[in-house]
C-alpha positions as CSV (number, residue, x, y, z in Angstrom):
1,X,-21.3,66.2,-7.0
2,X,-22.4,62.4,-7.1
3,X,-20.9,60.4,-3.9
4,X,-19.2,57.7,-4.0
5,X,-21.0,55.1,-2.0
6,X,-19.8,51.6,-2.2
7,X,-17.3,49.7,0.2
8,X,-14.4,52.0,0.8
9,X,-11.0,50.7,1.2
10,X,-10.3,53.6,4.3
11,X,-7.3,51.3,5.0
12,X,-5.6,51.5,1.9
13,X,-6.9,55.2,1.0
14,X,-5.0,56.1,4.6
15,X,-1.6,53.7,3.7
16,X,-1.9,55.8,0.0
17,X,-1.5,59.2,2.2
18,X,1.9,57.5,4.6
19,X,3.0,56.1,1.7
20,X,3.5,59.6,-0.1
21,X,4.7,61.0,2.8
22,X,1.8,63.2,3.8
23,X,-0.2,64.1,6.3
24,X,-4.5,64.1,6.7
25,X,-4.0,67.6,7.3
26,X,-1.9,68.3,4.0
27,X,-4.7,66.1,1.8
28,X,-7.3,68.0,3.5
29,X,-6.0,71.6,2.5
30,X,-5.5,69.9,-1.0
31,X,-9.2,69.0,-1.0
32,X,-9.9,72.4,0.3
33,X,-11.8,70.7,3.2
34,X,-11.0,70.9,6.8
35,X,-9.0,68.6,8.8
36,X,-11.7,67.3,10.8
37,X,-14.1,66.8,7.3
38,X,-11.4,64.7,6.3
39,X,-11.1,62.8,9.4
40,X,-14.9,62.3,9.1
41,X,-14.8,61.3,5.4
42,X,-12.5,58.5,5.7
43,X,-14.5,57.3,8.8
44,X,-17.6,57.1,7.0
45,X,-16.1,56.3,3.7
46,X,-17.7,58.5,1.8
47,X,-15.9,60.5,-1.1
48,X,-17.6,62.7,-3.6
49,X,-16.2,61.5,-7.4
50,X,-14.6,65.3,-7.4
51,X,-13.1,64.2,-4.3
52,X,-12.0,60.6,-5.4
53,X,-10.2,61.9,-8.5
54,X,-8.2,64.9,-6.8
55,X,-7.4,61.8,-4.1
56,X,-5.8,59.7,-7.3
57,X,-3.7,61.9,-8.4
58,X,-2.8,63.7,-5.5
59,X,-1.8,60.5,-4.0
60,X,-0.5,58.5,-7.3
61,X,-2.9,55.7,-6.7
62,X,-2.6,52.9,-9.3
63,X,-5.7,51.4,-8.8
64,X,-8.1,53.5,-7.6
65,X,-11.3,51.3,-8.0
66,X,-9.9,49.0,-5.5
67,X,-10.1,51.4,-2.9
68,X,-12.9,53.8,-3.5
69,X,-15.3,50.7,-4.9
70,X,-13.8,47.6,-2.4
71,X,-13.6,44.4,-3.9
């Protein structure tokens, strides 16, 4: 799995989650990841592309360059 490495929109990636009504904890067991790994993940801003594209269309995310590759 390549990662995703650039400037990460955390911020936006985190208002995506709220904004479909979800948890961390309900992405995570989307993901198949832990809680915590996802905690950690969005802290670091590192996403695997796997990752990244489960996140887009779990979350319905218009534009997802903007907030896996920053500005």
């Amino acid at each position: 799995v390549t990662e995703v490495k650039k400037e990460m929109d955390t911020n936006a990636l985190r208002g995506a989650i709220v904004a479909k009504g979800m948890t961390q904890k309900e992405v995570a067991e989307h993901l198949g990841i832990a809680p915590k790994t996802l905690t950690l993940k969005l802290k670091r801003g590192v996403f695997g592309t796997d990752e990244a594209r489960k996140l887009t269309v779990l979350l319905d995310i218009k534009s997802p360059s903007q907030i896996f590759f920053g500005n």
